[in-house]
C-alpha positions in Angstrom: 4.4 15.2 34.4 3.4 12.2 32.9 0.6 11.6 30.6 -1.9 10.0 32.2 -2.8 6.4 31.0 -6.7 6.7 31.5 -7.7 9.3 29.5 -7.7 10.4 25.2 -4.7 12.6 25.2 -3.5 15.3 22.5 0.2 15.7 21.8 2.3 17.7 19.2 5.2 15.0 18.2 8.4 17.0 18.6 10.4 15.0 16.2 9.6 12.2 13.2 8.7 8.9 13.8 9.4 5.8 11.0 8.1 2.5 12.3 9.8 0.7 9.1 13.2 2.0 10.8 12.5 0.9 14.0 13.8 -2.4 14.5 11.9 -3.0 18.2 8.7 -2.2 17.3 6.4 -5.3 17.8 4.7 -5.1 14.4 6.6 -2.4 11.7 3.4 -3.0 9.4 0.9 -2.1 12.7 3.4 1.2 13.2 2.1 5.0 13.0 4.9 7.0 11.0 4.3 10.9 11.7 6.6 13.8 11.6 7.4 16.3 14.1 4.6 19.2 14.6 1.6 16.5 13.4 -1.1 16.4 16.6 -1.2 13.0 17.4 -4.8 11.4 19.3 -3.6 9.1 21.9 -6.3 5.9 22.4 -4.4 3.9 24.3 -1.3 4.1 27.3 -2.2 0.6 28.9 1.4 -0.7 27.1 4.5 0.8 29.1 6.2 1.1 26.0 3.8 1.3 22.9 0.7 3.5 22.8 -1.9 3.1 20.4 -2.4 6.4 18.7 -3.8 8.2 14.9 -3.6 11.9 13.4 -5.8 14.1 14.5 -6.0 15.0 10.4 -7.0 11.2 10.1 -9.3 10.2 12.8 -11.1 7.7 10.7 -7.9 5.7 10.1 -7.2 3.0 12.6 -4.9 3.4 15.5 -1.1 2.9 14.9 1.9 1.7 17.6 3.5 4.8 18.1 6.8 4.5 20.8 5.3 5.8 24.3 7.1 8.9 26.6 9.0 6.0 28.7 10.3 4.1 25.6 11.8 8.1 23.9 13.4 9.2 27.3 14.8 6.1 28.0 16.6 6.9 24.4 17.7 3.2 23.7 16.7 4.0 19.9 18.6 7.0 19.4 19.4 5.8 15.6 16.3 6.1 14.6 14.5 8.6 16.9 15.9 12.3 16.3 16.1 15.1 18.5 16.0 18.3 16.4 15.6 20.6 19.2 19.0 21.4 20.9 18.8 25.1 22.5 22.2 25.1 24.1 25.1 26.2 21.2 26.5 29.1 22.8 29.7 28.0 23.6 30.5 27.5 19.6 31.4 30.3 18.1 31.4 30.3 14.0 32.8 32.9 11.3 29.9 33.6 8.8 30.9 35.6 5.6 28.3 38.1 4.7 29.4 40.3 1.6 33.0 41.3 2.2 32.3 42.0 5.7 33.7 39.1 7.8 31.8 38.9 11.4 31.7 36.2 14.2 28.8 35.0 15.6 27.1 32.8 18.7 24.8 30.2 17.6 22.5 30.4 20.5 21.4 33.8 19.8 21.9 36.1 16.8 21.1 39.4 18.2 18.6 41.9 16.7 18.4 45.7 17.2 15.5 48.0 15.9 15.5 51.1 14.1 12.9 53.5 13.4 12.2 54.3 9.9 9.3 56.3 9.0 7.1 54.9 11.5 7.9 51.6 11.1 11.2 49.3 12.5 13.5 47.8 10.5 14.7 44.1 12.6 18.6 44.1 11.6 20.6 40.6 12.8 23.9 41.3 13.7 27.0 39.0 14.3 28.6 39.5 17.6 32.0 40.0 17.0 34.5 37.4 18.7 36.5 40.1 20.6 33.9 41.9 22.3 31.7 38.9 24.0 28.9 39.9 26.0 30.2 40.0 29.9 26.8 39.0 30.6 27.4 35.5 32.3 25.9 32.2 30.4 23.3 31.5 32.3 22.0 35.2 32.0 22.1 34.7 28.1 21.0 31.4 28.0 17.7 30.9 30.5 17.9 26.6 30.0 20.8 26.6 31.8 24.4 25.4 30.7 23.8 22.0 29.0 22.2 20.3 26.2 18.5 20.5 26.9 16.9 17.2 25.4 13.1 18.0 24.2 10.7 16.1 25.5 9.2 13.3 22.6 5.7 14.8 23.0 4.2 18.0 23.9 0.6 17.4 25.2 -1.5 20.2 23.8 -5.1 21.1 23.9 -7.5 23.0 22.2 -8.2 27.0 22.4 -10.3 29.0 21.2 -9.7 32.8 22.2 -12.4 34.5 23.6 -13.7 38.3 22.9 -12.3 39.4 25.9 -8.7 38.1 26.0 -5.9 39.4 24.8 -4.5 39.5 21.5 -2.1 36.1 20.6 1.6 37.5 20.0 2.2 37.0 16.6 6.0 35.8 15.7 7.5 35.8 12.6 10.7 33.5 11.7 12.8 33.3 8.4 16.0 33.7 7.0 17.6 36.8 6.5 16.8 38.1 2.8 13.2 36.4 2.9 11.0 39.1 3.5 10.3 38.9 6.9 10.6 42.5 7.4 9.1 43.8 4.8 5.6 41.5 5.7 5.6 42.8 9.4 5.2 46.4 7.7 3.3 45.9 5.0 0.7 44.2 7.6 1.6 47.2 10.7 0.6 49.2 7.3 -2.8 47.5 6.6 -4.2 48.9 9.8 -1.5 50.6 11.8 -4.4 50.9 14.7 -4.6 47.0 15.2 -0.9 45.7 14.7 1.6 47.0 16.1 5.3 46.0 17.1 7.2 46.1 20.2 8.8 49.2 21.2 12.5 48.5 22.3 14.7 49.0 25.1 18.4 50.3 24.4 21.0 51.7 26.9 22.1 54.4 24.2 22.0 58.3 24.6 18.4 59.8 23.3 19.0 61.8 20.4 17.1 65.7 20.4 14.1 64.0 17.8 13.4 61.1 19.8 10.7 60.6 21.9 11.5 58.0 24.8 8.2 55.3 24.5 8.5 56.0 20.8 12.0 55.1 18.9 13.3 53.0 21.9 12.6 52.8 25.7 15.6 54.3 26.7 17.3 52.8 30.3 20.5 52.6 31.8 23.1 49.7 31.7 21.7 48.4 35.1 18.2 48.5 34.2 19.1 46.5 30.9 21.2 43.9 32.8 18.8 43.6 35.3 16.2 42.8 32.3 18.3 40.4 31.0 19.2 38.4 34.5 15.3 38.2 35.5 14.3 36.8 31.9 12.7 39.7 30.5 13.9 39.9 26.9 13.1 37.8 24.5 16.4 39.0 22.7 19.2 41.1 22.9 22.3 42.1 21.6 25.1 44.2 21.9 26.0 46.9 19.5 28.5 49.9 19.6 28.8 49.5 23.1 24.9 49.5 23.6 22.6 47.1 24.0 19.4 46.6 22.5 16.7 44.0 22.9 12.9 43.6 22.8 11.4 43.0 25.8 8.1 40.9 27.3 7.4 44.6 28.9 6.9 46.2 25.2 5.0 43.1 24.0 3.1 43.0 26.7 2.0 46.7 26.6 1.4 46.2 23.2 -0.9 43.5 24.0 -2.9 44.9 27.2 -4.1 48.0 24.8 -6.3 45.8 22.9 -3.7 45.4 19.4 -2.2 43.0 17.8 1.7 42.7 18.3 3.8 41.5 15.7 7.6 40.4 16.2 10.0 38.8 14.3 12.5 36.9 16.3 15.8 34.3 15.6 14.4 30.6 15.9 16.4 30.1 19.2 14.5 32.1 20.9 11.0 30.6 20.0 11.5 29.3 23.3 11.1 32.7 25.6 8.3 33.3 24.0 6.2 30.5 24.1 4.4 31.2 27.5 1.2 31.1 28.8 0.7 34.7 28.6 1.7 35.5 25.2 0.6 32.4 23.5 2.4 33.0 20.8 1.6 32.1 17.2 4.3 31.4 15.1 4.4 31.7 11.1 7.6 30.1 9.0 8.6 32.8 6.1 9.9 30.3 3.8 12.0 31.1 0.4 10.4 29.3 -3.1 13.1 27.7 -4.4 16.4 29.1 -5.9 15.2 29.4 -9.5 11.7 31.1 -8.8 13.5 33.3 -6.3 15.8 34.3 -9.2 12.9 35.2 -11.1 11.2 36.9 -8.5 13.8 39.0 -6.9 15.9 40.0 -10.3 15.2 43.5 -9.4 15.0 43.4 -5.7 17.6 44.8 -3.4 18.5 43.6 0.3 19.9 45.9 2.9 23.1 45.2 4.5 24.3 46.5 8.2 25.5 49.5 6.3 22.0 50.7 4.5 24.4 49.4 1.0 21.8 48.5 -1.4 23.0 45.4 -3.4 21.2 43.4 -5.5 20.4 39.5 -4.5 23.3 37.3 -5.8 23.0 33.9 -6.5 24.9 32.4 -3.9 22.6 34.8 -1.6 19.8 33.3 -2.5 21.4 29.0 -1.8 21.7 30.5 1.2 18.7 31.8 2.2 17.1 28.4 0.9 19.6 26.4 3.1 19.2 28.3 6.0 15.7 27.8 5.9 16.0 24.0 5.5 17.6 24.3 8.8 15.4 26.2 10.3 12.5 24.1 9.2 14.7 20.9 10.4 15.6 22.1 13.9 12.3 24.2 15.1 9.5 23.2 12.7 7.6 21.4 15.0 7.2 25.1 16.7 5.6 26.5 13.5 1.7 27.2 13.3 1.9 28.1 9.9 4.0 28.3 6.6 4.0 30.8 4.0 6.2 30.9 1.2 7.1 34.0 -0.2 7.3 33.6 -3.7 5.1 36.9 -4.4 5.1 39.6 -1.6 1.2 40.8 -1.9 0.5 37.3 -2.0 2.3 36.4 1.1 1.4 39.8 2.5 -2.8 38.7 2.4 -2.0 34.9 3.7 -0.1 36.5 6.6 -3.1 38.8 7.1 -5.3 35.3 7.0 -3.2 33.3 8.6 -3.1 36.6 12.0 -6.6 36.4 11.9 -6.9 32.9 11.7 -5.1 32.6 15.0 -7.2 35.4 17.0 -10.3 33.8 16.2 -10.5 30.1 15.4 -9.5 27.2 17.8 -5.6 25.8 17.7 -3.8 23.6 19.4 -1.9 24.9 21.8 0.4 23.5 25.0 -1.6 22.0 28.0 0.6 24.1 30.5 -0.6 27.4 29.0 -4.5 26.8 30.0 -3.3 24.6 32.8 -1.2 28.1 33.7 -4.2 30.3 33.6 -6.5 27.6 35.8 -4.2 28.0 38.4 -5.0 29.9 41.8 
């Protein structure tokens, strides 16, 4: 719907804003410049094209021009106006090179399957080989549909504050492979295994004799999965071996009705499925410190492969991990709630423990549609 011209409005910009390069603004000098994921006050809507609005982390400064909702979707600017968030990729398929193992891979989606490892689950991204697509149709893998969404300019939000008795917010984790991510969501599961928790999964592989269904993995047929899949019920998925394996809204939300804290890690692309009105996610960026601090700080750390093949972090592992994460931070940063870099792991193990408890118990800004969602009959 459109925002309403009457009334002080709160929106999250979803992309960056320069006035100086915008050659139709009315006054450059009078111009608000903001980047994507700043809250934004608007003051005034009374212009069809030009709202008068300030920061919400400035709101002694005077009001700025800022381009209005009509002016962005009529995208006559594109030059200057970007459009970082573009969910629909699937249909490009790229080689990546990881270690001598050469795999291909769908941009929409990098897949993730769980394993159990002393109590706790290792998230493993795999590369979906070229010759064995997913017969899943498109539009089952893909819930936008099969064209290039366009995000909307502005997001209105609002703010929440979570009561005692609501649920938990879902916690999601996002980085580049080699970061940490992992290794954070255990440490923190470890800090009080009786709060946090992660999702269980769901895979349509055999139950081995020391597995516990509800435990390791919910275990269901091919059917059930598909069936998962087509109604929008995992928030990933992948194939594997021949089986698939994906986390669900079911587990999270299990997790979440018995009073803990659930903590997922999940592929940028699909920030998307889980920002709803139920979870109310709240997503922290793992970011890498730069090249030559992480060379310093991971001389004697190891990463895991998909073969469990310890190998030590080579340089060009490390560019790669720090351009990835430019990407990410380029394409879905105006999703992020929070950033921690993780130069030192205990360090960015107790600002993730902060930053979870942050988000259960102080106000943040959050979409409109998710308390508009809850008001409704």
């Amino acid at each position: 719907t459109d925002l309403t011209k009457h009334v002080i409005l709160y929106v999250r910009a979803m992309a960056d804003y320069w006035p100086l390069q915008d050659p139709a603004i009315p006054c450059a000098d009078a111009g608000l410049a903001f980047k994507r994921g700043d809250i934004l006050q608007i003051v005034d809507q009374n212009d069809t094209f030009w709202w008068q609005a300030r920061k919400v982390s400035d709101l002694s400064a005077c009001a700025g021009l800022i381009p209005s909702n009509h002016l962005l979707k009529r995208k006559q600017r594109e030059f200057w106006w970007s459009q970082p968030f573009q969910p629909h990729t699937c249909l490009k398929s790229t080689i990546c090179k990881y270690k001598d193992t050469l795999f291909s891979y769908c941009d929409f989606k990098v897949y993730t399957f769980l394993l159990s490892s002393a109590g706790f689950r290792r998230s493993m991204r795999l590369c979906r080989r070229k010759s064995r697509n997913s017969h899943l149709p498109c539009y089952a893998r893909c819930p936008g549909g099969c064209y290039s969404a366009v995000a909307a300019p502005y997001e209105e939000v609002v703010r929440y504050q979570r009561l005692p008795g609501d649920r938990n917010r879902l916690i999601v984790l996002i980085g580049p492979s080699g970061v940490g991510v992992n290794e954070l969501r255990r440490q923190l599961i470890g800090i009080n295994p009786h709060l946090f928790q992660s999702a269980v999964p769901h895979t349509t592989r055999a139950q081995k004799s020391y597995e516990v269904n509800g435990r390791e993995y919910h275990y269901v047929s091919k059917e059930t999965f598909e069936n998962m899949v087509y109604s929008h019920r995992m928030l990933e998925y992948g194939e594997y071996k021949g089986n698939f394996y994906g986390t669900s809204t079911d587990s999270v939300r299990a997790v979440l009705d018995a009073g803990k804290i659930c903590i997922v890690d999940l592929e940028p692309q699909n920030i998307q499925l889980a920002r709803t009105h139920e979870l109310k996610p709240y997503i922290i960026f793992i970011k890498p410190s730069s090249v030559s601090c992480m060379k310093q700080s991971r001389k004697n750390a190891r990463m895991i492969t998909d073969y469990y093949v310890n190998m030590k972090f080579k340089e060009e592992d490390l560019q790669e991990m720090e351009e990835s994460a430019k990407k990410m931070e380029t394409q879905f940063g105006q999703f992020f709630d929070q950033v921690i870099v993780n130069d030192n792991l205990q360090e960015a193990c107790l600002q993730l423990l902060s930053a979870v408890r942050r988000a259960q118990d102080e106000p943040q800004w959050v979409p409109a549609t998710w308390i508009c969602s809850e008001n409704q009959p």
